[in-house]
N, C-alpha and C positions, 0 to 999 in steps of 0.2 A: 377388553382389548388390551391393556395395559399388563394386565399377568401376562394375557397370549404372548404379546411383543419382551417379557421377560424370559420366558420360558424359553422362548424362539435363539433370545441373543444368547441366555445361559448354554443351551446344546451347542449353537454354535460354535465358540467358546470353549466349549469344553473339548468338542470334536478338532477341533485346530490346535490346540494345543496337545492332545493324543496324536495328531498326526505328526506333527514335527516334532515331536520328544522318540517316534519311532522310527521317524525318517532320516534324523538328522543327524549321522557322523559320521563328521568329510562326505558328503553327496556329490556328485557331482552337476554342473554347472547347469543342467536343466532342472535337476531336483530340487537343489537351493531357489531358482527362479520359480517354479512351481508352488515351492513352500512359501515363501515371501509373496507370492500376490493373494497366495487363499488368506495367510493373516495379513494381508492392507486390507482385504473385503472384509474383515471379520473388523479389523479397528476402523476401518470407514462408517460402519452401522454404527458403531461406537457414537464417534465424534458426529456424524451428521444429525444423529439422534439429540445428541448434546445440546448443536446448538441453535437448535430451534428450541430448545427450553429455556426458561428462564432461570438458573442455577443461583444460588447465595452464598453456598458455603464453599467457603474458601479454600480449602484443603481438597474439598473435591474439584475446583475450577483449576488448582495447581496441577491434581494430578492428569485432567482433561489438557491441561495445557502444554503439558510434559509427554503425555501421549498426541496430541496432533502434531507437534515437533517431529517424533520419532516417524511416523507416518509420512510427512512432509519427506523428512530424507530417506524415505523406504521406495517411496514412489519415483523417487530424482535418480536414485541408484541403479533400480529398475531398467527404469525408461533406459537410464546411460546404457545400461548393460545391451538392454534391445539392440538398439541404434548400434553400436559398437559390432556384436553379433551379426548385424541385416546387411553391414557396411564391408565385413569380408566377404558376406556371400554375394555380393555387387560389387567385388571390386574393381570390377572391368566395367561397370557401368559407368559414364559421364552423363553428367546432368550440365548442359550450356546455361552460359551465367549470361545475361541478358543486360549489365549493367556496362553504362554507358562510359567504363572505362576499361573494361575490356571485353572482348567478344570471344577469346580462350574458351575449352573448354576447363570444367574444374570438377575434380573429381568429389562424387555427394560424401567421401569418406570424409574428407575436408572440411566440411558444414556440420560434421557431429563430433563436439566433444574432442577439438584437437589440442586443448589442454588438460583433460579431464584423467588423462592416464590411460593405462593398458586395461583391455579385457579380464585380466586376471588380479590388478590391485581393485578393477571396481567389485569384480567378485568375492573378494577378501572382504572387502565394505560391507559386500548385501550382508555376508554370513554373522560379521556384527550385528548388523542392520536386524538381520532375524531374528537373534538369540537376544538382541534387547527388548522387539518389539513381543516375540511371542513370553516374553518372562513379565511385560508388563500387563498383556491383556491378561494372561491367569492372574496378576494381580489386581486385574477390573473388575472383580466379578460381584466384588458390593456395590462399587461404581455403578453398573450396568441395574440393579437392586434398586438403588436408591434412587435411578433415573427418575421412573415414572409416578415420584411422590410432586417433582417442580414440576409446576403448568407450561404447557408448549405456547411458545409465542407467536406459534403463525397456526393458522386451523385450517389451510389448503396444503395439499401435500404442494412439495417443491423440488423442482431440483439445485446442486448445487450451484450451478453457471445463474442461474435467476436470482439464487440468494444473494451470493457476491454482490450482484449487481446495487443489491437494497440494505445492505447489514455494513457494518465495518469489519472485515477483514481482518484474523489473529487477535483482536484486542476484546474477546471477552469478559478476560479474568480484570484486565484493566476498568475495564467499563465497573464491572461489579464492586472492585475496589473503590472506585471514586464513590458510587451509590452509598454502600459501607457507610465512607466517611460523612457524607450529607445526615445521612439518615440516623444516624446515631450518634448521642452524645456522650464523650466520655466524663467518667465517675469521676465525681468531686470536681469536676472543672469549677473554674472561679468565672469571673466576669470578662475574661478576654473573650474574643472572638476565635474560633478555629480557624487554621487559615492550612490551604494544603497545598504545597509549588507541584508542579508539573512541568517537566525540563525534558530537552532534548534537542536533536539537530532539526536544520527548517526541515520541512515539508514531509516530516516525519508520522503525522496526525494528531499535534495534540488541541487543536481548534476544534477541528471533527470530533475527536472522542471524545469533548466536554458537551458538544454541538448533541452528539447521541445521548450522553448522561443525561442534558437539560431537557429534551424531547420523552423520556421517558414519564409515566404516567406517574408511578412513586415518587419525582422528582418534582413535578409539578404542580402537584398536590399537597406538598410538606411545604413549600416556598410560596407566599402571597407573591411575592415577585422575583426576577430574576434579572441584575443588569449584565450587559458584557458592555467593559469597557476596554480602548485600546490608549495606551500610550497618550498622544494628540489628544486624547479626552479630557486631562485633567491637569497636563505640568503648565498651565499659563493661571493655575493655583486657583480659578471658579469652581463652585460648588458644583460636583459632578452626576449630582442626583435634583437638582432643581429644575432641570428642562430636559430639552430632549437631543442630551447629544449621547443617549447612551446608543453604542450599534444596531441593537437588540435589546429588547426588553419582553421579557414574557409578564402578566398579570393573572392569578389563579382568578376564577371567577365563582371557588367555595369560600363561602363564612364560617369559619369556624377558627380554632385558637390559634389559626399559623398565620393570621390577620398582618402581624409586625414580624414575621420572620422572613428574611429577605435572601438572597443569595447574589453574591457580586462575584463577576467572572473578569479576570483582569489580567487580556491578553499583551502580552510584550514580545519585543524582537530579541532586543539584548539586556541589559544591566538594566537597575533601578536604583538612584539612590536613596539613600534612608531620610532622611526631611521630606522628598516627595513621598516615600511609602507612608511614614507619619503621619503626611499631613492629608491622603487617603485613605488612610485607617481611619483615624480618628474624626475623621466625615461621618464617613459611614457605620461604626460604629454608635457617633453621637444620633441617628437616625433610626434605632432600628434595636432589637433586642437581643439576647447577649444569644440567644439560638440560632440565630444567625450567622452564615458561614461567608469563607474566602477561598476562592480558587486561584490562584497563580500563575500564568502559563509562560515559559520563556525557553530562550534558548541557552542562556546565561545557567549555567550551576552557579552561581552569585547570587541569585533569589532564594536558595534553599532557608537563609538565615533568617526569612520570615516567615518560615512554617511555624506550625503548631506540632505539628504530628509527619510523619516519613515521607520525604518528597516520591514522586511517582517520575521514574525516570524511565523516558519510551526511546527504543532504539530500530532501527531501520528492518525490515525482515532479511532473514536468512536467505542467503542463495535458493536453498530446496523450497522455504516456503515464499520465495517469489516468482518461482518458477512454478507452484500448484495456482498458483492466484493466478497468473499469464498465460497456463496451460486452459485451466478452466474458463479464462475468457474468450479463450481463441479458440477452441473445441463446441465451447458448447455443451452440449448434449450426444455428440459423437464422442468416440469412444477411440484414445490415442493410441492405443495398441493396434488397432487395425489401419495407420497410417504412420509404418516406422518413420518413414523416411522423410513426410512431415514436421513428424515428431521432434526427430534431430533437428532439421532446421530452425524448429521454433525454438528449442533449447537456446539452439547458440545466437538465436535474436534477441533472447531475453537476456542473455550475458552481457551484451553489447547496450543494455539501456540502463545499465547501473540500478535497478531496485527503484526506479521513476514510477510512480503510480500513475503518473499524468501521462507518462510516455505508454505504461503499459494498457494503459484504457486506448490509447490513440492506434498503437499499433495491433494491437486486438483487435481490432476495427475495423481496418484495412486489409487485415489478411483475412477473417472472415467475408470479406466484401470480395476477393477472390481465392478460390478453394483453391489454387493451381499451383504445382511445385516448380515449377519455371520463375513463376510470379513471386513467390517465397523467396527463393534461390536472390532473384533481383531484390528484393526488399536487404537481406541480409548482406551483400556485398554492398551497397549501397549506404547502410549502415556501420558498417566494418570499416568503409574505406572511410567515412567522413570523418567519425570519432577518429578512429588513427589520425589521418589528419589535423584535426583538431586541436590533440593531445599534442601533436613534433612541433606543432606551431605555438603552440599555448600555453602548453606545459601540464595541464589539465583537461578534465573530458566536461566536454559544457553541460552534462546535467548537475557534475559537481561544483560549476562556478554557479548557475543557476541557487542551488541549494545555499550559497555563501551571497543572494544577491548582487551578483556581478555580473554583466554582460556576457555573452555567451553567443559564438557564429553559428549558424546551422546550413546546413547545404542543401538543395533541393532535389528530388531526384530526377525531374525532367529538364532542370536547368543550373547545370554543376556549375555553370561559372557565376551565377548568383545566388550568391551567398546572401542571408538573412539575419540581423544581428536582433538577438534580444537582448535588450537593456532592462529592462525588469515587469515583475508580475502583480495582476491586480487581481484582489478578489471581488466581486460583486455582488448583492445578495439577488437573490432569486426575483426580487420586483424591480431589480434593474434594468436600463439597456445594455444588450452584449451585441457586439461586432458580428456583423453578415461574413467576414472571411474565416472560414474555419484552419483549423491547423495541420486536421489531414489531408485537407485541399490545398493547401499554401504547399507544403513536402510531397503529395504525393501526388497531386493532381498538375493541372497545366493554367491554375491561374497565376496571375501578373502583376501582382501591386507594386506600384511605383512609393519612389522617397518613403516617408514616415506613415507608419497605420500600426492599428489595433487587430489583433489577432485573436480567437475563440481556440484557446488549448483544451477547455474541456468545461464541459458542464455536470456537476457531478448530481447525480441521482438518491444520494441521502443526503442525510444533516449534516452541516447546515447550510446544503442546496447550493454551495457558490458554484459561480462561474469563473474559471481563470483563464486571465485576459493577460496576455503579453503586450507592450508594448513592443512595436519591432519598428525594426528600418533596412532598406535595401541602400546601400550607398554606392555600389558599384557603376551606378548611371551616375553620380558625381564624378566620380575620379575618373570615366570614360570620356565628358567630357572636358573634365579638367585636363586631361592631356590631350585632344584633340585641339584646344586652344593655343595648348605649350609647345605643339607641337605647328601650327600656322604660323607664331609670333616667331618660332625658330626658322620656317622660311622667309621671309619676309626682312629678318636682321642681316646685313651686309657679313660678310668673313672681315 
């Protein structure tokens, strides 16, 4: 089976790169679109093959990594270019916007790509887009060879929309890197401990992606134990390995010589200073044997100065690859070439949630929960105007006050004059209680919570399982009464 599926990718391959090395000079604008979707399907088997494998070597995780990029903005190109194309030959079509601030019609040309450029700079793009991607798959073809030497990690077929749902998202080669470092010690080390920072902006993944690392079976297996400790854990200066206030704690339940090798996961928000990292090291180190490693985790580049070895710095995904993440939630298993007009809208809702994974699971959700382009249409004017909004009043878009832990208003979209204020986000593990009012129902439904309550933004479906719980408040019933009051004591007062 494994030759067959080489042999298979190899023709493929070969035969797409023969066609566009004979197809391709100055084509025009069907051709290019023609050639550019035969090689996404040829780097799609690529990648999807990938990553259901388990991969180690790093050079070929880089080159997978550099080709799912390319793919990412081969398909966002694409798509633009459709939408762009479907939108002149509709241009006399009106699609009525249904949002409850205006009743206008609005033309669907509007809803695709009205910052995204002309028809002819995004076909300038694909013909990039092409001549990189087709010069990098002929560069696959050991790639594609060597695939079927690493074991696949799932043994049912899958498709991609399912996978998303249960894997993390872009962060392969990361994950394999942190494995790397656990798993391996380097030559001549002395008696320090390894210690490895992990940085980046909030709610970027670096919880989750150590959350994936520690759930892996190689990982578990090398470490007798595993603590995660947060912040609160350990600066009132108690030994933070004697009870149980670690978050998490994994225990292997093999005997064998990794009995005293331990792994401590020490997640932070901002800075750490150095007496408190000291006087955490040298806890845990005095505990435990020198094979024993540190993870890091912060948002601070100020923790790099405690590594051992090259910090792991994660950054937010690419417009093109958040919009294949957003696309493939909200599709499914349908197939977004046969729904331009969909298609466009969904684009430009994705634009509008800033790279939010919480936002993008949420509204995934809800637009699967209605297939209807009227309903679409409503979603994204309803989006468009609140963030606007938002921003003239705030000066920022509330996923990005969000991300800096600061309060943040939200608008609902059955009851525009109340407004929703998040003050901040909790995670909770999986054996918690979580709040009965969900978030797509608070936004997109007709229920009502009065003053101060708990909100369910999302429940996530892998490691490490949390639940994120906003704290919110409606305060508009305050200050409705507060001026009903101020406004009796002003009748009442003589001239």
């Amino acid at each position: 089976m494994e030759i067959c599926l080489s042999a298979v990718l190899g023709e493929l391959t070969t035969r797409s790169i023969n066609f566009v090395l004979r197809k391709l000079s100055k084509p025009p604008a069907l051709k290019v679109e023609d050639c550019l979707d035969k090689v996404l399907l040829r780097v799609q088997v690529i990648v999807d093959e990938a990553m259901g494998r388990r991969i180690t070597n790093q050079a070929m995780l880089q080159q997978l990594d550099m080709l799912r990029d390319a793919m990412h903005r081969g398909y966002y190109m694409i798509e633009a270019y459709r939408c762009q194309s479907h939108n002149k030959e509709k241009d006399k079509d009106h699609i009525l916007s249904h949002s409850s601030q205006s009743s206008k019609a609005i033309s669907a040309q509007n809803f695709c790509f009205s910052s995204s450029g002309t028809s002819t700079q995004i076909l300038e793009e694909m013909n990039g887009v092409l001549d990189s991607l087709s010069s990098m798959v002929l560069d696959a073809s050991e790639l594609i060879l060597f695939l079927e030497s690493y074991p696949r990690m799932y043994r049912e077929p899958y498709s991609m929309h399912i996978l998303l749902r249960n894997c993390m998202f872009g962060r392969q080669m990361e994950t394999e890197l942190i494995i790397n470092f656990l798993l391996h010690s380097e030559s001549g080390s002395t008696e320090e401990l390894e210690v490895l920072p992990i940085v980046g902006p909030g709610r970027v993944g670096k919880s989750t992606l150590v959350a994936h690392v520690c759930k892996d079976e190689r990982i578990r297996n090398h470490f007798s134990e595993i603590f995660f400790l947060h912040k609160h854990d350990f600066i009132d200066g108690e030994h933070p390995f004697s009870n149980e206030r670690c978050g998490m704690k994994h225990q292997s339940s093999l005997s064998n010589s990794n009995s005293e090798r331990r792994l401590l996961v020490v997640e932070l928000i901002g800075d750490l200073d150095e007496d408190t990292w000291g006087r955490l090291y040298s806890a845990f180190k005095w505990s435990v044997q020198s094979s024993s490693k540190i993870i890091v985790t912060s948002r601070s580049d100020k923790i790099i100065k405690f590594g051992t070895t090259q910090a792991l710095t994660l950054k937010y995904l690419s417009q093109e690859a958040y919009w294949y993440f957003f696309k493939t939630l909200t599709f499914g298993s349908l197939d977004p070439k046969t729904h331009p007009r969909l298609t466009g809208i969904a684009m430009e809702i994705s634009r509008t949630l800033n790279g939010s994974l919480i936002a993008a699971n949420v509204t995934s959700l809800v637009l699967r929960g209605n297939f209807d382009i009227h309903f679409w249409c409503k979603v994204l004017a309803f989006l468009r105007g609140s963030y606007q909004k938002h921003v003239s009043r705030f000066g920022d878009h509330p996923i990005d006050l969000m991300n800096q832990n600061r309060p943040a208003r939200f608008e609902r979209i059955a009851a525009r004059s109340e407004d929703f204020i998040v003050h901040c986000e909790h995670q909770r593990s999986s054996q918690e209680d979580v709040p009965g009012i969900k978030l797509h129902d608070l936004v997109y439904g007709s229920i009502k919570p009065q003053g101060k309550f708990e909100v369910l933004a999302w429940k996530s479906e892998i490691p490490p399982y949390y639940s994120y719980v906003y704290a919110s408040e409606i305060p508009e019933l305050k200050t409705k009464a507060a001026k009903r009051k101020r406004s009796m004591k002003n009748e009442v007062v003589p001239c």
